[in-house]
N, C-alpha and C positions, 0 to 999 in steps of 0.2 A: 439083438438086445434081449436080457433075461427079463423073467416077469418080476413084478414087485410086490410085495404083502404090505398091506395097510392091516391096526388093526384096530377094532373097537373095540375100547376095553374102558369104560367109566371109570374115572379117579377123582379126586377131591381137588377144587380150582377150577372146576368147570374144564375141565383135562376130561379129552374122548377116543381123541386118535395117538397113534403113536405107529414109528417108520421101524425098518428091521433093527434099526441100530437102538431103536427103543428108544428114539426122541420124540418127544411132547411135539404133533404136528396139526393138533387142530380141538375148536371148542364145535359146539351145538351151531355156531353157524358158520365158520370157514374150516377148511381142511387145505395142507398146502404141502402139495406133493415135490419132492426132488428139494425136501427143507434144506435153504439154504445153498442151495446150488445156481449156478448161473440160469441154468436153463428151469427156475420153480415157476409153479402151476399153482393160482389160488383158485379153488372152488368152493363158490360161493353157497352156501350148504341154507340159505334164508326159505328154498322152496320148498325144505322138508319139515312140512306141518308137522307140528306134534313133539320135533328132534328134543327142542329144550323144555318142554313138558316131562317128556321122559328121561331126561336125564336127573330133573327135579326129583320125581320120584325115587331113584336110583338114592338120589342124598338120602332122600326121607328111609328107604330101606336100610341101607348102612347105617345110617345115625341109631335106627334102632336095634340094629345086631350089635354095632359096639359098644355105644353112649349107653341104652337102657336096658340091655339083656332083654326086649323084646320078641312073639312069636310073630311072625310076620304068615299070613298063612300061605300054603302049597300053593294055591288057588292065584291069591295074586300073584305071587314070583314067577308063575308060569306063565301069567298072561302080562306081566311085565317083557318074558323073554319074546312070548311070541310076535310082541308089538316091536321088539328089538331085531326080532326076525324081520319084520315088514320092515320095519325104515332100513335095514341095511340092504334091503333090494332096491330100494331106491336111491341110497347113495353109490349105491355101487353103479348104478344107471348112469351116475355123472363123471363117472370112471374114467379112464382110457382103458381101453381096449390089454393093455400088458401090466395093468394093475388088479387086482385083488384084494378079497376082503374077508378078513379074520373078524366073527364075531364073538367076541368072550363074556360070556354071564355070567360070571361071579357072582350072582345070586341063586343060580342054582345050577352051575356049575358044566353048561351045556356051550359047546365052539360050534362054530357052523362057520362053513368057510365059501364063500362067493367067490367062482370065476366066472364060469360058461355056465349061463341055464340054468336050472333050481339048484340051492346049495344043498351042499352037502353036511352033515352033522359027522362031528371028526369026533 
């Protein structure tokens, strides 16, 4: 059996995950792998402190790039990603073993991609 890309990429809905086919497959606290197939997988994502804090923020930065033409500075957006970093090594912990994890920061523009071992920045 192939491997699978999960990816995290923040959308508006409280929308976090999404599968290769690019469906909507999980918020800040479930993620639910093999969506909609006999054999799906709910993981229950409640023990990752912080998940739906930082997705809050995420709003707050968006709203202010398109709502108020706001600067948001370097400084946060980066320590926004870096926090983005750590929680995806812990969801990816609640992984299977033949899934992976695309992280997309669309606020400043940096993928890092979790398999095996520390990720990698694509």
């Amino acid at each position: 059996m192939g491997r699978h890309l999960i990816t995290l990429n923040p959308d508006f809905g409280d929308a976090l995950f999404w599968d290769e086919g690019k469906n909507l497959i999980g918020h800040h606290n479930v993620l639910y792998l093999n969506y909609e197939e006999q054999n799906e997988i709910e993981i229950d994502l409640s023990s990752i402190a912080g998940l739906e804090k930082w997705y809050s923020k995420w709003c707050e930065y968006e709203d202010d790039f398109c709502l108020h033409h706001k600067n948001v500075e370097k400084e946060a957006l980066a320590e926004w990603c870096k926090q983005g970093i750590e929680l995806s090594k812990q969801i990816k912990s609640l992984l299977p073993n033949d899934f992976d994890l695309l992280f997309v920061s669309i606020l400043t523009g940096e993928k890092y991609l979790f398999s095996n071992g520390e990720p990698q920045k694509i």
